[in-house]
DRENRO-103493 format. One line per field, with one value per atom (N, C-alpha, C, CB): residue number from 1; chain; atom name; x, y, z. Coordinates in Angstrom, 3 decimals, decimal comma, always signed. Glycine has a CB too. Layout:
<kolpas>
n = c(NUM_...)
chain = c(A_...)
atom = c(CA_...)
X = c(X_...)
Y = c(Y_...)
Z = c(Z_...)
</kolpas>
This chain:
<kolpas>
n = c(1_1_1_1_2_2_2_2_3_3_3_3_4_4_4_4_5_5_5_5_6_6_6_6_7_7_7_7_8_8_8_8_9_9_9_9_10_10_10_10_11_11_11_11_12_12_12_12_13_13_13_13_14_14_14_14_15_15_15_15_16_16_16_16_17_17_17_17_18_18_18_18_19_19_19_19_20_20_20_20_21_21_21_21_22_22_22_22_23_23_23_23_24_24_24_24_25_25_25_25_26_26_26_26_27_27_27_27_28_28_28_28_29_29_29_29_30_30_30_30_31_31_31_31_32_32_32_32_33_33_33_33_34_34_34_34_35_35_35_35_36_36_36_36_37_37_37_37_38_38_38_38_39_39_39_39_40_40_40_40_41_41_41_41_42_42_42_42_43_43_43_43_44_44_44_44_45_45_45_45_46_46_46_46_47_47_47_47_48_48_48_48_49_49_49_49_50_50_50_50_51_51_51_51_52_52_52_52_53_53_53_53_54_54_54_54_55_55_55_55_56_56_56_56_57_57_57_57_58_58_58_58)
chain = c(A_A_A_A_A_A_A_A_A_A_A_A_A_A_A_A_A_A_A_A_A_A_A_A_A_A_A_A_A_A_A_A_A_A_A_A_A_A_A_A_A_A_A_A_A_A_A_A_A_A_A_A_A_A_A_A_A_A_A_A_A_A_A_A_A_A_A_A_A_A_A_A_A_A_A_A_A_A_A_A_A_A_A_A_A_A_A_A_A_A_A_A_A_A_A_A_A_A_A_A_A_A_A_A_A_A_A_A_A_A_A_A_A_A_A_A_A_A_A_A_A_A_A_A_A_A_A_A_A_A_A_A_A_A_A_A_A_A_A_A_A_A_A_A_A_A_A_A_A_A_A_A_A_A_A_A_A_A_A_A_A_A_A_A_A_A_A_A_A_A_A_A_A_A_A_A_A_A_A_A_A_A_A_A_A_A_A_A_A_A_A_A_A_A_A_A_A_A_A_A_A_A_A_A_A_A_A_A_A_A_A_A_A_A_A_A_A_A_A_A_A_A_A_A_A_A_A_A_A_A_A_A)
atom = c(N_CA_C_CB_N_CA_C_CB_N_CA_C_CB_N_CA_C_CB_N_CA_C_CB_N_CA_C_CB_N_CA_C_CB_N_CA_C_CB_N_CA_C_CB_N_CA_C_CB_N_CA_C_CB_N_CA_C_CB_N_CA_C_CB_N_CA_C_CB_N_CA_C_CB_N_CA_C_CB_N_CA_C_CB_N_CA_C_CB_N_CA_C_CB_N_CA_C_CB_N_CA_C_CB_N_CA_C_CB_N_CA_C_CB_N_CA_C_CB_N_CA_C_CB_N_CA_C_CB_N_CA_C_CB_N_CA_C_CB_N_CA_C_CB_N_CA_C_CB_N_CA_C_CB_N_CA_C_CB_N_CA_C_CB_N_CA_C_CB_N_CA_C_CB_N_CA_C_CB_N_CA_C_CB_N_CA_C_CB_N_CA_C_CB_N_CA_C_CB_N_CA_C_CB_N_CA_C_CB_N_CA_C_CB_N_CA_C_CB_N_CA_C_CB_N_CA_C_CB_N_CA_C_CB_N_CA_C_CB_N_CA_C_CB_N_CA_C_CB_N_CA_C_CB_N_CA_C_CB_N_CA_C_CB_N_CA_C_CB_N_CA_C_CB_N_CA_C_CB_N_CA_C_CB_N_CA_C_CB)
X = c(+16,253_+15,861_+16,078_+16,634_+17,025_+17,463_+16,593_+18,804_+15,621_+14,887_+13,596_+15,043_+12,981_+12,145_+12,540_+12,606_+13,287_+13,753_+13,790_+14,812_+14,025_+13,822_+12,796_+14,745_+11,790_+10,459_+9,997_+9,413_+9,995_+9,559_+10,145_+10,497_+11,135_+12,212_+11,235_+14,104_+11,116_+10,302_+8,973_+10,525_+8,320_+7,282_+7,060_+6,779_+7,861_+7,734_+8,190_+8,956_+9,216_+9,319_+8,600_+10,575_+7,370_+6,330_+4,787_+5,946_+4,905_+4,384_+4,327_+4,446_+5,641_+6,416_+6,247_+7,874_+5,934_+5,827_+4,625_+6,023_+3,999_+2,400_+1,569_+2,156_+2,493_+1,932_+2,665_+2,319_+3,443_+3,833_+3,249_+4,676_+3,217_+1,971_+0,398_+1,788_+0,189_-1,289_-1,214_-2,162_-0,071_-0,004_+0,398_+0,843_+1,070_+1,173_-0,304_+2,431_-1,280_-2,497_-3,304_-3,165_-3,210_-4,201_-3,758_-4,485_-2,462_-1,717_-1,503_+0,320_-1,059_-0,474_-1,581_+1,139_-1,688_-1,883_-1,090_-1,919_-2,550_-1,545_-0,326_-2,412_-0,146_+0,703_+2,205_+0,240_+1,610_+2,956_+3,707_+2,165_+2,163_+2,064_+3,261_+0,899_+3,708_+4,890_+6,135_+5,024_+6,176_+7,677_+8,046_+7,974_+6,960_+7,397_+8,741_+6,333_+9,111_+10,511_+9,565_+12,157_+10,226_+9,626_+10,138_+9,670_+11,512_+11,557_+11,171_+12,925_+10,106_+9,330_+8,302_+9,206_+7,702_+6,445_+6,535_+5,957_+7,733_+7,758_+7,795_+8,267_+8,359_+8,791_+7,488_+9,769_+6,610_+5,317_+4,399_+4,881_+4,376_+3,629_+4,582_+3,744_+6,121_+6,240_+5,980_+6,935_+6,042_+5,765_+4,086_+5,819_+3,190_+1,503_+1,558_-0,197_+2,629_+2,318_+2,745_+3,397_+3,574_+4,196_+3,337_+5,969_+2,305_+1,252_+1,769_+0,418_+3,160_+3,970_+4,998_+2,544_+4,958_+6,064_+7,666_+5,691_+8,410_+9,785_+10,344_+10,361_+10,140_+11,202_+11,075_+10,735_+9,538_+9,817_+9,899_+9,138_+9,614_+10,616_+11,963_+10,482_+12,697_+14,216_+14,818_+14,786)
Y = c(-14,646_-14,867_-13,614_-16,034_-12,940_-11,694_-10,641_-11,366_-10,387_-9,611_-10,050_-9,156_-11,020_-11,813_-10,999_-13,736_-11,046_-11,075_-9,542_-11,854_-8,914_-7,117_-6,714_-6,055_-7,777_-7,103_-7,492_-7,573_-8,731_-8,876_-7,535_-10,537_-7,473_-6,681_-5,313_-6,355_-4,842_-3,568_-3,166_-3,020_-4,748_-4,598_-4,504_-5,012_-5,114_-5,603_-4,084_-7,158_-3,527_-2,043_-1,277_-1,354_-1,589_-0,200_-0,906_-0,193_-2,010_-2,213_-1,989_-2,814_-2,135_-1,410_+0,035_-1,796_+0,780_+1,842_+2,592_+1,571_+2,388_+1,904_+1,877_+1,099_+0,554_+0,478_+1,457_-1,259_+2,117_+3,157_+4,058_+3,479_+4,413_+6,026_+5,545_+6,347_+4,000_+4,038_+4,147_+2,767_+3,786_+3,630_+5,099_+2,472_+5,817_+7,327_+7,823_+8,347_+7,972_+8,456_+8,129_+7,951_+7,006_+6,254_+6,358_+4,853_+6,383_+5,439_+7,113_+4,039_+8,244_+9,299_+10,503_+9,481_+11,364_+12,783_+13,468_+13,350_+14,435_+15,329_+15,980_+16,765_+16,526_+17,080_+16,704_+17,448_+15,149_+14,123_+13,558_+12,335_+12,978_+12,432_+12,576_+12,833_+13,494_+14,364_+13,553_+16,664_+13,919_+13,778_+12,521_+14,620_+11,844_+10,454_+9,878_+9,871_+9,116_+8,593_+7,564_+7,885_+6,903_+6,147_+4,700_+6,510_+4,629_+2,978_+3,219_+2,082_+4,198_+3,744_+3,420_+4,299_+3,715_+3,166_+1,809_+3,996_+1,662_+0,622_-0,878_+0,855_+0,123_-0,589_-1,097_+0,382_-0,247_-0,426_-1,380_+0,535_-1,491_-2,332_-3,811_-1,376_-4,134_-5,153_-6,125_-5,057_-4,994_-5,387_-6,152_-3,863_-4,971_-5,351_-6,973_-3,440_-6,976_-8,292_-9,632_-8,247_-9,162_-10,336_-10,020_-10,499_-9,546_-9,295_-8,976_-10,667_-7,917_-6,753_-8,081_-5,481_-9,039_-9,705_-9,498_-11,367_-9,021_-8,998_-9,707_-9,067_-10,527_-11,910_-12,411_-13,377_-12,379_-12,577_-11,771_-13,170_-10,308_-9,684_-9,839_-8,347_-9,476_-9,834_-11,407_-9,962)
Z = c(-13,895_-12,519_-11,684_-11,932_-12,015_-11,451_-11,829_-11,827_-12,361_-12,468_-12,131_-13,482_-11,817_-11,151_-9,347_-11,533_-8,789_-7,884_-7,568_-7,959_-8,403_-8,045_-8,426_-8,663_-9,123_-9,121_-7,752_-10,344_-7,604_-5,781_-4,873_-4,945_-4,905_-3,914_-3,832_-4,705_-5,546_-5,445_-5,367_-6,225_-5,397_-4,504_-3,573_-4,464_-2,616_-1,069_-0,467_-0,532_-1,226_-0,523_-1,094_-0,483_-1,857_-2,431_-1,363_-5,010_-1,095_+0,198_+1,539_+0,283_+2,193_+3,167_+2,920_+3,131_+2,697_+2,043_+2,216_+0,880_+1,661_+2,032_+2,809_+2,034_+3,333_+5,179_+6,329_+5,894_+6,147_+6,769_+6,802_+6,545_+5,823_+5,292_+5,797_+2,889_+5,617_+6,216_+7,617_+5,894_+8,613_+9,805_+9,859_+10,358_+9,638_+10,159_+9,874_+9,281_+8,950_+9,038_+10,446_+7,866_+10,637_+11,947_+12,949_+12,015_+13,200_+14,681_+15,200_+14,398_+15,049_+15,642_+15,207_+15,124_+16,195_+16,074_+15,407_+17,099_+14,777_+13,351_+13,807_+12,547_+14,804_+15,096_+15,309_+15,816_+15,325_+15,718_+14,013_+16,857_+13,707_+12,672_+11,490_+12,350_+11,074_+9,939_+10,727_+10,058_+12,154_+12,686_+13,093_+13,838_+13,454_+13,337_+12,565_+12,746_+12,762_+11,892_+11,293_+12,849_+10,158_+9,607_+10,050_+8,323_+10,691_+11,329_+12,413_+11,471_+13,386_+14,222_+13,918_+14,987_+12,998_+12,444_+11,927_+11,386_+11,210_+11,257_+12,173_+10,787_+13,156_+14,310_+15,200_+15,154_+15,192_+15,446_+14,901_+15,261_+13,687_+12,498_+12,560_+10,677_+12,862_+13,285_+14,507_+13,087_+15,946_+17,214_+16,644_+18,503_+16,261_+16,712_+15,426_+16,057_+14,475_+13,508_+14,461_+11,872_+15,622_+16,040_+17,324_+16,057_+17,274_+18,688_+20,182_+18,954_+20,026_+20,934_+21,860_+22,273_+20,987_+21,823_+21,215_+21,872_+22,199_+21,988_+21,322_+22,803_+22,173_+21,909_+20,400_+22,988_+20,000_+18,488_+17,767_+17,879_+17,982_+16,972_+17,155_+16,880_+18,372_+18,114_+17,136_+19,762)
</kolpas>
């Protein structure tokens, strides 16, 4: 079962992953793009999933 469970795990972060790198291509100017941090992007890609409401991301 425990390896069931880190194959999920290492998918879900080769997904996460993924969607970071696709959101730094689109969301920022090249110039920005590199320096971005990557938990703002992330941070970004959770706000617009929960459609920029706070309250449900917190």
């Amino acid at each position: 079962m425990e390896s069931d469970e880190k194959t999920v795990d290492q998918i879900i972060s080769q997904l996460v992953k993924t969607a970071i790198e696709l959101k730094r291509e689109v969301a920022f100017v090249p110039e920005y793009a590199q320096k971005a941090r990557e938990s703002e992007i992330l941070g970004i890609i959770v706000a617009q999933y929960f459609k920029w409401s706070g309250r449900q991301v917190a």
